[in-house]
N, C-alpha and C positions, 0 to 999 in steps of 0.2 A: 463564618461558617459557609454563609452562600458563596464565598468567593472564593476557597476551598472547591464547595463542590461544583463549581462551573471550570476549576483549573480541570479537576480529570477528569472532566466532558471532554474538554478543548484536547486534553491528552490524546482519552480514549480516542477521539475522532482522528485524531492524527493519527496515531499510532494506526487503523482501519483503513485508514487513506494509503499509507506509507505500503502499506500487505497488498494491498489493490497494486498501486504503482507495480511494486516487486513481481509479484505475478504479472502483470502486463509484461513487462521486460522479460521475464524469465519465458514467458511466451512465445515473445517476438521471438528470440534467441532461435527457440526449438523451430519455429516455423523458417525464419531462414536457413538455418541447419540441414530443413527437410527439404524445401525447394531448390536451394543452391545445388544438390547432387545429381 
């Protein structure tokens, strides 16, 4: 059981990381988009 719920820790935290990354990038994106013109 505990090793169960230490997998969807390990998930969740990933899965929060992964949303973080995606928004950075999706960021960067818009910010050169906006400086470049």
């Amino acid at each position: 059981m505990k090793k169960l719920l230490s997998l969807a820790l390990l998930a969740v935290a990933g899965y929060v990381i992964y949303q973080q990354v995606e928004d950075s990038k999706a960021e960067q994106e818009l910010w050169t988009q906006a400086t470049s013109e």
